[in-house]
N, C-alpha and C positions, 0 to 999 in steps of 0.2 A: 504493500500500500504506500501512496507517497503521502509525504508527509505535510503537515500544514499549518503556518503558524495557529498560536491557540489564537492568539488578539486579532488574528483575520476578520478584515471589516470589510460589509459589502458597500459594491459599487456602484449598484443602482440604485435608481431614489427611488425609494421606501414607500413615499406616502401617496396615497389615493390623489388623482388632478383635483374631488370635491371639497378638499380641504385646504385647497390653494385661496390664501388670503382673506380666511374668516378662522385661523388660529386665534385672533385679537380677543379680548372682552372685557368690558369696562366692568362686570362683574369682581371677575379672577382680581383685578386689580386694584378696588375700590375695596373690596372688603378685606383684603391682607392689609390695606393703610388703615381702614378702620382696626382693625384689629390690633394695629400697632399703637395706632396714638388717638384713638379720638376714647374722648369722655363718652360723649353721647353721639349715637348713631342715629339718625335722620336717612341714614341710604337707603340702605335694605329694607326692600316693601314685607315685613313680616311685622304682625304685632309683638309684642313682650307681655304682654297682657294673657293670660287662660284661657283657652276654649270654653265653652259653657259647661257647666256642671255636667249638664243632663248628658252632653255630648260624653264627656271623662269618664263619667260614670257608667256608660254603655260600651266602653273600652276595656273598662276592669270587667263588667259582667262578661263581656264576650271573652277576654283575658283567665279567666280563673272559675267559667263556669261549667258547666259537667260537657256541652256538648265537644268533646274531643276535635270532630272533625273541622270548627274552625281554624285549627293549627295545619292544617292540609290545606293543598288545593282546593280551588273552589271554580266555576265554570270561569274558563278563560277570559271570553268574552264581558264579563262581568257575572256578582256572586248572585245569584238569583232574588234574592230578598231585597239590594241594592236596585236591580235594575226594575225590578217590579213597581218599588214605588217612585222610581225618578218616571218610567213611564205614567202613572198617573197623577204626578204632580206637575209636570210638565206637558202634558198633556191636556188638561182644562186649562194651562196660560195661551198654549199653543192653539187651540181648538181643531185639536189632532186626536185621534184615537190610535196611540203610539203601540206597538206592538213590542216588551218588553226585550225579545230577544233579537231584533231584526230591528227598532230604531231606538235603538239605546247599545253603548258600549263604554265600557270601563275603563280606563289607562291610568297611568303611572301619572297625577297631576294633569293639568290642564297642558303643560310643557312637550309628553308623549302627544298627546290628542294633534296637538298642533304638529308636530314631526309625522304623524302617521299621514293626514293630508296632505300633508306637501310630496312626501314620497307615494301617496295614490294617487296623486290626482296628476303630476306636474313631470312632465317628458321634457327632454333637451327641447331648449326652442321655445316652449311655453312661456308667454309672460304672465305677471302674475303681479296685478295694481296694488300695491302699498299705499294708504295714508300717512302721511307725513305730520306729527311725530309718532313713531311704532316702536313697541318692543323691539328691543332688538336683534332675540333669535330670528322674527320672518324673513328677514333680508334672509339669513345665512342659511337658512333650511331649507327656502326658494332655490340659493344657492348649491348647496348641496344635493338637492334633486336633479342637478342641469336648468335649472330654469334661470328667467331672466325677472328682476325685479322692475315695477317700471313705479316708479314714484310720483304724486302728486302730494304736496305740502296743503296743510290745513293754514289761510291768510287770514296774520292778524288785523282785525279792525277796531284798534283803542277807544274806547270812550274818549268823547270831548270833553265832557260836563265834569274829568277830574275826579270822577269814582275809581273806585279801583277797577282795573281789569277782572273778566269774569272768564272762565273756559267756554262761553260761548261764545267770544268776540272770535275767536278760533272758525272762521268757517272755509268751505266748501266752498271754490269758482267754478261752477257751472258748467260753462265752458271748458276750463282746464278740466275737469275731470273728463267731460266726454271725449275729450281729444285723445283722451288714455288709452280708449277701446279702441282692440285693431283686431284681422281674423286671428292674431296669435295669443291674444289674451285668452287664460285657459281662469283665472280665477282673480277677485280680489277680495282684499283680506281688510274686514271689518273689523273694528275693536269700541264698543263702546259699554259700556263709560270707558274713556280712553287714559290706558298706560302711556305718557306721564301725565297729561295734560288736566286731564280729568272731568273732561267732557262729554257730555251725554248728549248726541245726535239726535234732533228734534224728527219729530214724523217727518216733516219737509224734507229732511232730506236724505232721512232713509227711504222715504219715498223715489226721489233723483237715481241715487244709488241702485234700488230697487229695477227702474224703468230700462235703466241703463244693461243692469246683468239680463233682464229676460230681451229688451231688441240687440245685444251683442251675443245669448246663448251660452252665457259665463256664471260658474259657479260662486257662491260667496262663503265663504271661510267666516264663521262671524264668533269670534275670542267676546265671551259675556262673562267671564267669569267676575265679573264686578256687578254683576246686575244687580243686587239686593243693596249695593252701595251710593245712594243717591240720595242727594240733599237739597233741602229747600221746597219738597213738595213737587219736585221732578219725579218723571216718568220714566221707566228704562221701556222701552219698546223693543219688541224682537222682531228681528226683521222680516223670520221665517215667516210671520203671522201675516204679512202684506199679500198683495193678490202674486201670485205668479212664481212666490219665492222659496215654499217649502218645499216642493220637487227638485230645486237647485241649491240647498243652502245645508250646511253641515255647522250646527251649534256649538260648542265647545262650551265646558260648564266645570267650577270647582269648587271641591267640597274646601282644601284650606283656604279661599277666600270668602266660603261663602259660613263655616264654622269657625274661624280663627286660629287653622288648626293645620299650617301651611305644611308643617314638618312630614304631615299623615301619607302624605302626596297621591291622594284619592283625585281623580278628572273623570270626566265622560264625553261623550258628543251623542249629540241628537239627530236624529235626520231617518231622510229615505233609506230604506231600503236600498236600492240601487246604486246608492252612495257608500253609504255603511259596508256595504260588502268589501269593498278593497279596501276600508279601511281594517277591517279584522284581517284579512291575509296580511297586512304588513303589521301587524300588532301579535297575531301569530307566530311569525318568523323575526320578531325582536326580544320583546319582554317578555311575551307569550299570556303573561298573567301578573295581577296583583293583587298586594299583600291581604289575604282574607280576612282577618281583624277592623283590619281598618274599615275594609270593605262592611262588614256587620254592624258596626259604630256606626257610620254614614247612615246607613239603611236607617237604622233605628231615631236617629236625629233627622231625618227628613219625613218619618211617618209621626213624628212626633209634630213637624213643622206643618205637615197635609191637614192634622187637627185642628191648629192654632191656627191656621191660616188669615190672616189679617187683621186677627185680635191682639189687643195691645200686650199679653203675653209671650207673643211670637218673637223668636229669634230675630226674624228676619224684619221684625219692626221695631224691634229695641236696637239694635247692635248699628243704624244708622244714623238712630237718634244719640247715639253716646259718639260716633265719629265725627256727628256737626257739631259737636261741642269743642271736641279737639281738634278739627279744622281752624273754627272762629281763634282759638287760646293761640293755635300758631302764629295765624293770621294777624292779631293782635299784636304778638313778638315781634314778629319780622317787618311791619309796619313802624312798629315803634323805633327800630335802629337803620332805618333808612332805607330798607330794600323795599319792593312792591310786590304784595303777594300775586298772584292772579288766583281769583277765587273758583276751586274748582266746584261742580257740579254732583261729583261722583268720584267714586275711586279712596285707596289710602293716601291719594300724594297733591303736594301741591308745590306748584313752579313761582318764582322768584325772581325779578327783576336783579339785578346785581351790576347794575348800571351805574350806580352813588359809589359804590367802592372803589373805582378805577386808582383813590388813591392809596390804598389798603395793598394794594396789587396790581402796580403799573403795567399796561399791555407791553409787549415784547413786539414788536411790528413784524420780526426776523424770527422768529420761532415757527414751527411750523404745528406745535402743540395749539390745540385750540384755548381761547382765553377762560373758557367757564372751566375746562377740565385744570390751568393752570391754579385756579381762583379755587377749584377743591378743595385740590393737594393743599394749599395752603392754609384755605382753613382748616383739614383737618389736622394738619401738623404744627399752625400755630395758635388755633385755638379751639381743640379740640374737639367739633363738633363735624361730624360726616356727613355730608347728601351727595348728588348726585348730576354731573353737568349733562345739562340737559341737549346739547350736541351730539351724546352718544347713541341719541335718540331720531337723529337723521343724517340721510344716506352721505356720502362725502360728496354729492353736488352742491348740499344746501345746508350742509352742518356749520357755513360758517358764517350763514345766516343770524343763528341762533347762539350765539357763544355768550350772550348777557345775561341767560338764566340757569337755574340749577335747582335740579328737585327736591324735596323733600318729603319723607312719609311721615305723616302725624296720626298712623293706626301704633300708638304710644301711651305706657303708663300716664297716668297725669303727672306724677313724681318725673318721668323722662322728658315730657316736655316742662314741665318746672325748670328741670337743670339747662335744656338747651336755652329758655329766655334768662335764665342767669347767665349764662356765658356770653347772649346776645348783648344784654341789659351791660356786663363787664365789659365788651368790647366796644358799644357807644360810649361809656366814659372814658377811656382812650383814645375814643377819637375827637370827642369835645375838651379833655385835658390842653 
């Protein structure tokens, strides 16, 4: 036999062409600096706050009580008691008579749900309309299917009259968006109440949207999992529920944003039949299955939620009314040390003018770092407090558009936000010193 070094390294490159140039994540990055130096974290859209009792409590029954087989597998597809009541809980919003095994399925968070999409739906060549500001897995998963992202920016229109900006001045040109649609658009990906912005898409113009996917024959990808998070007496509307749009529309839905209970990492998607099917072969041959406990707990907290349904009991009508409180408390903060919130509608987060501080953190003209992700790093390193620049949140044609604001989640102890307007409150007197 000949011989070969041990430390022989190969020569050809290793990695898949789908993961050429979405290695990046403001994630990975943002949370090891949190992790380093900030007091309080404002990034990471997760509460620090409990899940509800009722929920905890249905964890440990399922946890420690006689039926064995929770610890086992459970149907791949979702556990049967799970998918039975999202089919009928969803199902009088929808005014769908959802069939639990064929429009309903279970994934690993709302995160899978969205990956499994884009790898059934989305062939080289396909384009696939993003709203502008988006999460920012879609880009890269669009990406990683072959496909092509095609972007349209949500344009801001500021109040005159000197109120504060709202997530609704965020809108939708018309035009621009129709221009979007071509024969190769295969899908566009809806998000509302929207990750970061935190806008909730009025009928008009889920309507637009709407009219749009059924005369182009384009799917709509619609990320809800904020729906139960809406302030002020707004409405979250589904889009599936409009004329033309259920037969085209794949829901996406989560139990940690819709329980507080992010870590559990429970999702679903809703839809046809004839949609749903390729979404299970690709959810087959990845994950296959998720964690059945968790899966029983869900169950249990949403048949709890079908009872209560719109009484002031209900989960889903308290746990809003305690995040517009800690919305305003932020809002308050960040007003008071010169930044401008914009007030959002929905969602855990809210974005931030960061325009007054230019002297806090002189721009760099010659940098090629954008100015809000610079303006982070520094607060979290010089004054301990973490959020999120809000540029990471659009594509690199228009990111640097937006480099004046940065986000922040206020789904936060009261005590956590106490400590971030202390630190705020201590860094206006520094600057008035």
């Amino acid at each position: 036999f000949l011989s070969l070094p041990l430390q022989a390294k190969m020569s050809r490159l290793v990695q898949a062409r789908r993961l050429e140039g979405i290695d990046k994540n403001v994630w990975v990055e943002f949370v090891k600096l949190a992790a380093t130096y900030s007091k309080v974290n404002l990034g990471q859209g997760f509460p620090d706050f409990p899940a509800p009792d009722f929920l905890r409590e249905a964890f440990t029954r399922a946890l420690g009580g006689e039926n064995h087989m929770l610890h086992q597998y459970t149907r791949a597809f979702g556990h049967p008691p799970l998918v039975k009541v999202l089919a009928q809980f969803f199902g009088k919003l929808l005014g769908q008579d959802l069939d639990p095994m064929n429009n309903v399925m279970v994934t690993v968070g709302a995160y899978q749900a969205l990956f499994c999409c884009f790898q059934a739906f989305v062939d080289e060549g396909d384009e696939v309309i993003i709203i502008e500001p988006f999460f920012d897995c879609y880009e890269s998963m669009v990406k990683m299917a072959g496909g092509t992202p095609v972007f349209v920016p949500l344009r801001l229109k500021a109040p005159k009259d000197g109120k504060l900006m709202s997530s609704a001045d965020w809108q939708l040109d018309t035009a621009e968006l129709a221009s979007k649609f071509s024969k190769r658009t295969k899908a566009i990906v809806l998000n509302s109440p929207n990750n970061p912005l935190g806008k909730v898409f009025s009928r008009g113009e889920l309507e637009l949207i709407a009219d749009l996917c059924v005369k182009n024959d384009v799917l709509c990808i619609s990320d809800e999992v904020y729906e139960w998070l809406v302030y002020d007496g707004k409405e979250h509307i589904r889009i599936a529920s409009l004329p033309g749009m259920w037969d085209r529309t794949v829901i996406i839905g989560s139990a940690g944003k819709t329980f507080s209970a992010t870590g559990w990492k429970v999702g679903w998607t809703l839809g046809p039949d004839r949609l749903l099917q390729h979404l299970r072969t690709v959810h087959q041959n990845s994950v296959y299955h998720c964690a059945t406990i968790a899966q029983e707990a869900v169950a249990q907290g949403f048949q709890r939620e079908l009872m209560l349904y719109g009484k002031p009991d209900s989960y889903f009508v308290q746990l809003p009314r305690q995040l517009q409180q800690k919305r305003d408390c932020l809002v308050r903060s960040l007003e008071a040390v010169g930044m401008k919130p914009i007030i959002p509608q929905g969602t855990y987060f809210l974005v931030a003018d960061i325009s007054e501080f230019k002297s806090d953190v002189p721009d760099v003209p010659s940098s090629d770092e954008p100015y809000d992700y610079r303006f982070a790093k520094w607060m979290i390193k010089n004054k301990g407090l973490a959020a999120i620049p809000l540029s990471a949140f659009f594509s690199e044609a228009h990111k640097n558009n937006y480099t004046n604001f940065i986000r922040f989640c206020f789904a936060k102890e009261d005590a956590t936000l106490k400590a971030a307007n202390d630190i705020l409150q201590k860094w206006k007197k520094e600057k008035t010193s």
